[in-house]
Backbone as XML, in Angstrom:
<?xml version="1.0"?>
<chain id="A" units="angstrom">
  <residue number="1" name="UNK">
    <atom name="N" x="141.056" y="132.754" z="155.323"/>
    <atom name="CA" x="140.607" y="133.230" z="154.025"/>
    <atom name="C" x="141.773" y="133.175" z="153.025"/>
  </residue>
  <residue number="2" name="UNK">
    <atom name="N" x="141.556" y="132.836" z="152.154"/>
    <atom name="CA" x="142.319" y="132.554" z="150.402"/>
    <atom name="C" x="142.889" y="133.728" z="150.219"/>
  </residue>
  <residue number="3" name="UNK">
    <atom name="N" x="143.910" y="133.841" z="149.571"/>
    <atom name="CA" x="144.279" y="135.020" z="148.849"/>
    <atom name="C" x="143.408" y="134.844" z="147.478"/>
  </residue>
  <residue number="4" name="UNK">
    <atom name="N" x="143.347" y="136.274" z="146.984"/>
    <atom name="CA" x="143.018" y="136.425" z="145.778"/>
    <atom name="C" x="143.608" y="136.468" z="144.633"/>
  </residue>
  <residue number="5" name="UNK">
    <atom name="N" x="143.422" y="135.824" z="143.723"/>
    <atom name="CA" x="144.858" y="135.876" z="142.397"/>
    <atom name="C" x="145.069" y="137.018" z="141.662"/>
  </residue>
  <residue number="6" name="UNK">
    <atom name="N" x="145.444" y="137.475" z="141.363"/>
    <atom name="CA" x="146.455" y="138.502" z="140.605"/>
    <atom name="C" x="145.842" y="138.160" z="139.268"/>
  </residue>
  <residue number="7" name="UNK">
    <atom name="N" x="144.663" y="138.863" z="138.388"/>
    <atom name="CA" x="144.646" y="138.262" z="136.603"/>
    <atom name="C" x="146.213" y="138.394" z="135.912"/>
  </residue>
  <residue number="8" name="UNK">
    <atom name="N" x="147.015" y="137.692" z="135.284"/>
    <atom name="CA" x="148.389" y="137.613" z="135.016"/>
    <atom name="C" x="148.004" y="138.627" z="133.528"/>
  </residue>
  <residue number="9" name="UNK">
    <atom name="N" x="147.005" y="138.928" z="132.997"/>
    <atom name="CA" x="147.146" y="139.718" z="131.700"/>
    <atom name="C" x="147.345" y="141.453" z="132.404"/>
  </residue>
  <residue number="10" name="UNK">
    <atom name="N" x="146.724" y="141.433" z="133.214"/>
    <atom name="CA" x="146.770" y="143.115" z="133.730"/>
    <atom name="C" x="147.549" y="142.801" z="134.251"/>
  </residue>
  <residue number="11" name="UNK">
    <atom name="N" x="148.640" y="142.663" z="135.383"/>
    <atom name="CA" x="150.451" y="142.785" z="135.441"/>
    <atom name="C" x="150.659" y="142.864" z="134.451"/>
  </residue>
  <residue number="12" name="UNK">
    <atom name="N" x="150.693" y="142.343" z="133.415"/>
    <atom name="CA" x="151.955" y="142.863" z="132.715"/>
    <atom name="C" x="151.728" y="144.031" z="131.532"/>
  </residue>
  <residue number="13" name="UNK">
    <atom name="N" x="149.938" y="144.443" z="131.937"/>
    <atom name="CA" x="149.725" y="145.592" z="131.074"/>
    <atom name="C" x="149.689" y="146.738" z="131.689"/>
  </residue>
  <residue number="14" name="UNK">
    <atom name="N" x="149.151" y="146.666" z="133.100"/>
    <atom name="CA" x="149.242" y="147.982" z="133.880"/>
    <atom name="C" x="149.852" y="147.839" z="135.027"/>
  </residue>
  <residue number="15" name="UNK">
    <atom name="N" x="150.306" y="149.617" z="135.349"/>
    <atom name="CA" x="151.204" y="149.585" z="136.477"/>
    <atom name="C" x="150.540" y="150.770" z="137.455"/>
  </residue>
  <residue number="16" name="UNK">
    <atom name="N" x="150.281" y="150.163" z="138.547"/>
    <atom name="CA" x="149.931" y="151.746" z="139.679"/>
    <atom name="C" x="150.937" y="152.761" z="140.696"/>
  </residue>
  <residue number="17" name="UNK">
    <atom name="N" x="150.500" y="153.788" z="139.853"/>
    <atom name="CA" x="151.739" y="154.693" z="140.385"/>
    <atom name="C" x="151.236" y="155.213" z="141.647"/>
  </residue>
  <residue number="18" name="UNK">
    <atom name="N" x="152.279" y="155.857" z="142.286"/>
    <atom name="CA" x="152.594" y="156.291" z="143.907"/>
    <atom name="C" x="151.340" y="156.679" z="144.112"/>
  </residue>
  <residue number="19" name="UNK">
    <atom name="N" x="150.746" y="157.811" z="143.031"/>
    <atom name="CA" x="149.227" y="158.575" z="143.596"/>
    <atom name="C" x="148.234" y="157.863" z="143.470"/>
  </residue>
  <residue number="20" name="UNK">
    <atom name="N" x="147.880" y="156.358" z="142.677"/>
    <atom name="CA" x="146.990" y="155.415" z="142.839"/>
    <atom name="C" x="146.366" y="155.511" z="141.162"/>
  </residue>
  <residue number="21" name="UNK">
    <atom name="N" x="147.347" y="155.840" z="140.210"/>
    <atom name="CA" x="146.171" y="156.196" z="138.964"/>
    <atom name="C" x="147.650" y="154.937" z="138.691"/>
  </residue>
  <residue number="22" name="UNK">
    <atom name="N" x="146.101" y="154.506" z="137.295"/>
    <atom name="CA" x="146.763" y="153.330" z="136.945"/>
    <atom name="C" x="147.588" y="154.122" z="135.355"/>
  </residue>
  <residue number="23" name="UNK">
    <atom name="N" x="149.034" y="153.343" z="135.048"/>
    <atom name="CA" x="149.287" y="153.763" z="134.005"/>
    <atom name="C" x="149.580" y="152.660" z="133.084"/>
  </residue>
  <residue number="24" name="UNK">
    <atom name="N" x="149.942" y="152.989" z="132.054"/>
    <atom name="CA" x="149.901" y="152.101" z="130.588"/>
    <atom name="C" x="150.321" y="152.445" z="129.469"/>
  </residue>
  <residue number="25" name="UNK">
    <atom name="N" x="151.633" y="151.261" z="128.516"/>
    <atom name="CA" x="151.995" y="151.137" z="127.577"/>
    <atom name="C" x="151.191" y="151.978" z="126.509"/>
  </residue>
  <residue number="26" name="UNK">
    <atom name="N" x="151.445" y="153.297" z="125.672"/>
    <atom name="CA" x="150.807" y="153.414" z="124.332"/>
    <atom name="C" x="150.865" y="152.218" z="123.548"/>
  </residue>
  <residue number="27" name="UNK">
    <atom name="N" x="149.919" y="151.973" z="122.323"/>
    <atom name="CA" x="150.170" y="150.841" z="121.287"/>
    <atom name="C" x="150.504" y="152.099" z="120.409"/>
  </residue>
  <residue number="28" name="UNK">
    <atom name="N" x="151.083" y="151.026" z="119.279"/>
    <atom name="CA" x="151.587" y="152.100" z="117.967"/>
    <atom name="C" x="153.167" y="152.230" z="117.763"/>
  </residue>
  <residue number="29" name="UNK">
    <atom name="N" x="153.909" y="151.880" z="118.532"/>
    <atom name="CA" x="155.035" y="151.974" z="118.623"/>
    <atom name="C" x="156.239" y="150.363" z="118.526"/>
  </residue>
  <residue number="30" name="UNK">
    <atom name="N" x="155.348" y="149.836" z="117.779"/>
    <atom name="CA" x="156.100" y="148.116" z="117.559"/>
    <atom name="C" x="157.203" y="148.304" z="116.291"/>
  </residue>
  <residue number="31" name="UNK">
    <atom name="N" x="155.754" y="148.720" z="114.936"/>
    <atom name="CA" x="156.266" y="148.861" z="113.859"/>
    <atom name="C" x="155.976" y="149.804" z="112.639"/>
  </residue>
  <residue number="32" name="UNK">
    <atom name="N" x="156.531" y="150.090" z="111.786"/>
    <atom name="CA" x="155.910" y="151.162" z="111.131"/>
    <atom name="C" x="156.481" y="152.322" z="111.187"/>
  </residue>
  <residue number="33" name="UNK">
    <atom name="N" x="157.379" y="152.792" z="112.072"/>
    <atom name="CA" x="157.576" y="153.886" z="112.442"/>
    <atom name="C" x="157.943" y="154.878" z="111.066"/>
  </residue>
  <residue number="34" name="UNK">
    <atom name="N" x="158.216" y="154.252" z="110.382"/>
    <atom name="CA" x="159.161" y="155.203" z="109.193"/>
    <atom name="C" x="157.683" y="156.171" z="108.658"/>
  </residue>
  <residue number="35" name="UNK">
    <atom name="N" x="156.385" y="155.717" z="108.639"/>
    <atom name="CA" x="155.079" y="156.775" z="107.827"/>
    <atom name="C" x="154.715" y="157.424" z="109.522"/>
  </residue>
  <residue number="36" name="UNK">
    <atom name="N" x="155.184" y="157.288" z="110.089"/>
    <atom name="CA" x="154.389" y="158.087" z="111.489"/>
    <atom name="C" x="155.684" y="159.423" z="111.660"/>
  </residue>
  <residue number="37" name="UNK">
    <atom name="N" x="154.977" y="160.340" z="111.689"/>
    <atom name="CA" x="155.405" y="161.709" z="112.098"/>
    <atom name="C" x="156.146" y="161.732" z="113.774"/>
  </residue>
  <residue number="38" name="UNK">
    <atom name="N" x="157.382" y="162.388" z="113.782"/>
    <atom name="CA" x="157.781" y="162.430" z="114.639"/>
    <atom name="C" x="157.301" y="163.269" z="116.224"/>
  </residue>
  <residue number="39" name="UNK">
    <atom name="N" x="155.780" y="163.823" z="116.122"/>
    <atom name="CA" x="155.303" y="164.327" z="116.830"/>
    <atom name="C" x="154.296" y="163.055" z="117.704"/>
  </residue>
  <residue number="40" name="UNK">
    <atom name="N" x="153.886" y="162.529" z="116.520"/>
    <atom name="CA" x="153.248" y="161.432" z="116.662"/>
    <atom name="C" x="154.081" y="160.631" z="117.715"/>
  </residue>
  <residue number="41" name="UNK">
    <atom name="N" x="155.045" y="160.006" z="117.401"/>
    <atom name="CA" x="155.840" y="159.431" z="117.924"/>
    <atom name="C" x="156.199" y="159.702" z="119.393"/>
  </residue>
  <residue number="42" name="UNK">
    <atom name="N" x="157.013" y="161.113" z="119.192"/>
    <atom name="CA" x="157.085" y="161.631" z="120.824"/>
    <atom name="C" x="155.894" y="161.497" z="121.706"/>
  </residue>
  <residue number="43" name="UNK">
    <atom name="N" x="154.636" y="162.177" z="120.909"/>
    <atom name="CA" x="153.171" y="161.449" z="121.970"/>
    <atom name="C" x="152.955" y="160.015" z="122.471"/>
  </residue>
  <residue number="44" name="UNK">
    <atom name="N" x="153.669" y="159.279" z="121.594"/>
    <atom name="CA" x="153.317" y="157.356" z="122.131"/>
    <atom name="C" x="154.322" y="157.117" z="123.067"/>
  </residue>
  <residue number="45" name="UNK">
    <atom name="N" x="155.538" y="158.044" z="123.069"/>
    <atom name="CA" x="156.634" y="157.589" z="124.248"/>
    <atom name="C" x="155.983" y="157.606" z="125.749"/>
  </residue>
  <residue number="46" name="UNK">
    <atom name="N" x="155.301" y="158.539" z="125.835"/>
    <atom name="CA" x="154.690" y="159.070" z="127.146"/>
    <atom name="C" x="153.557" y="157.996" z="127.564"/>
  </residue>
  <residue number="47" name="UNK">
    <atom name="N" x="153.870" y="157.869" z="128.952"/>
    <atom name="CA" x="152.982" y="156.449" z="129.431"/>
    <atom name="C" x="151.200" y="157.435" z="129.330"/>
  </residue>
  <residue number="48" name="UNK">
    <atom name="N" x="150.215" y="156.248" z="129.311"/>
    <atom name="CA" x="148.986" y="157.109" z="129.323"/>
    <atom name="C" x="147.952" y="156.645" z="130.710"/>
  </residue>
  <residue number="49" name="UNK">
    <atom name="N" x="147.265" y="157.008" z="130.954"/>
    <atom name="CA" x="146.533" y="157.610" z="132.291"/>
    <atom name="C" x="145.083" y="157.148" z="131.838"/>
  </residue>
  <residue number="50" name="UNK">
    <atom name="N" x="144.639" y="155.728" z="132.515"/>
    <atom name="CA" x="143.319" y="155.018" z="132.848"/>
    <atom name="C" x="142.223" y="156.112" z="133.177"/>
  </residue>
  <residue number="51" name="UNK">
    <atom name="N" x="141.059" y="156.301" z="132.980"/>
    <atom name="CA" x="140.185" y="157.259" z="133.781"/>
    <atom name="C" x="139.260" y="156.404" z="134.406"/>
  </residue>
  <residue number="52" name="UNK">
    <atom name="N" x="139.216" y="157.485" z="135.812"/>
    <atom name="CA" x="138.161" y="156.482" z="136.779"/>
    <atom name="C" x="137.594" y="155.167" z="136.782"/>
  </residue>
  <residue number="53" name="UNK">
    <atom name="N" x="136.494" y="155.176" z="135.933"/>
    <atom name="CA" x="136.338" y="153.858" z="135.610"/>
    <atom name="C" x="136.630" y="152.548" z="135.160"/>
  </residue>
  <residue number="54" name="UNK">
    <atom name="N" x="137.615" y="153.210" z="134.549"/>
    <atom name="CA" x="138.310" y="151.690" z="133.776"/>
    <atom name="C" x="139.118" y="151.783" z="134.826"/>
  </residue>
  <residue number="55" name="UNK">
    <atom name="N" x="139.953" y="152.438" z="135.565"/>
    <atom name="CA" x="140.796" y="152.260" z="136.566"/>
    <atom name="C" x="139.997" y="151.397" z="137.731"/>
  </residue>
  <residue number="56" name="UNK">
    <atom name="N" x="139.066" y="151.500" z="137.630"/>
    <atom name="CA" x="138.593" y="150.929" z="139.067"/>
    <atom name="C" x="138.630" y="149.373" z="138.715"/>
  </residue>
  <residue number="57" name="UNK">
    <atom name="N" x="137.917" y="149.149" z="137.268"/>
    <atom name="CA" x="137.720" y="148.020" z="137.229"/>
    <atom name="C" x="139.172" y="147.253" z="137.484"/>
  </residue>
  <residue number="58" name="UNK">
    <atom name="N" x="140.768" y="147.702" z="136.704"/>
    <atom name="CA" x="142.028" y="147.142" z="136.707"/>
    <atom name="C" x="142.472" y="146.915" z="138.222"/>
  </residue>
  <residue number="59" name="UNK">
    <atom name="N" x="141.788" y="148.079" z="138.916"/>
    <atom name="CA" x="142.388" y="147.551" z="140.419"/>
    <atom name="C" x="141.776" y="146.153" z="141.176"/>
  </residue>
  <residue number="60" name="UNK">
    <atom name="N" x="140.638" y="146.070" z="140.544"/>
    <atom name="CA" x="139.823" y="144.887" z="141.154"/>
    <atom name="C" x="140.674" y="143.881" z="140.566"/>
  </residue>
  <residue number="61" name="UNK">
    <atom name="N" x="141.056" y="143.569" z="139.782"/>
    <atom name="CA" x="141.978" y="142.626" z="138.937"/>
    <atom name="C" x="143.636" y="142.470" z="139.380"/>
  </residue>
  <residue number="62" name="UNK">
    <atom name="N" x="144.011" y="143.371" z="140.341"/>
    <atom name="CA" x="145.239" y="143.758" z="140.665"/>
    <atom name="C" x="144.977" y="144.002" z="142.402"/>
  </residue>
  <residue number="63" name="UNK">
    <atom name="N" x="144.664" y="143.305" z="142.893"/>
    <atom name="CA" x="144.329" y="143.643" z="144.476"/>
    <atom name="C" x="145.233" y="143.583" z="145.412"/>
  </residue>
  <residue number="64" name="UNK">
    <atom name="N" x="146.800" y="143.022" z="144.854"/>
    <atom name="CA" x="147.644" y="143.596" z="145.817"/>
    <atom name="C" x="148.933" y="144.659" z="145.375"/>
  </residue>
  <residue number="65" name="UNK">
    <atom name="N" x="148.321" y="145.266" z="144.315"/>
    <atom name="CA" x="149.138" y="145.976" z="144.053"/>
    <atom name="C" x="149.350" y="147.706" z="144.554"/>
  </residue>
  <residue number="66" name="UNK">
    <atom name="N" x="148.153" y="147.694" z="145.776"/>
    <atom name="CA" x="148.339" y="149.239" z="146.259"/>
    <atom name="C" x="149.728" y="149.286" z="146.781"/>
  </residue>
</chain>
């Protein structure tokens, strides 16, 4: 049996951490920064957290990444 390919757009957008939840780049943080509030800001530093469903679908797309 074949291996299955890896979609190359999800590597390099999501990553699965130790407990199995997928995580991910905030957007918002390229350019602009000077009108965005620095609260704002500190919130986009922090990676963000897939829920169930959309997670399931990224793992199907990522099948050797447990």
């Amino acid at each position: 049996m074949p291996k299955i390919k890896t979609h190359s757009g999800a590597k390099k957008r999501f990553k699965l951490t130790a407990t199995g939840k997928v995580a991910y780049k905030k957007i918002g943080r390229g350019h602009l920064l000077r009108k965005k509030n620095q609260k704002r800001i500190r919130a986009l530093k922090k990676k963000g957290y897939l829920g169930s469903t959309a997670a399931k679908k990224i793992k199907q797309l990522m099948p050797y990444s447990d």
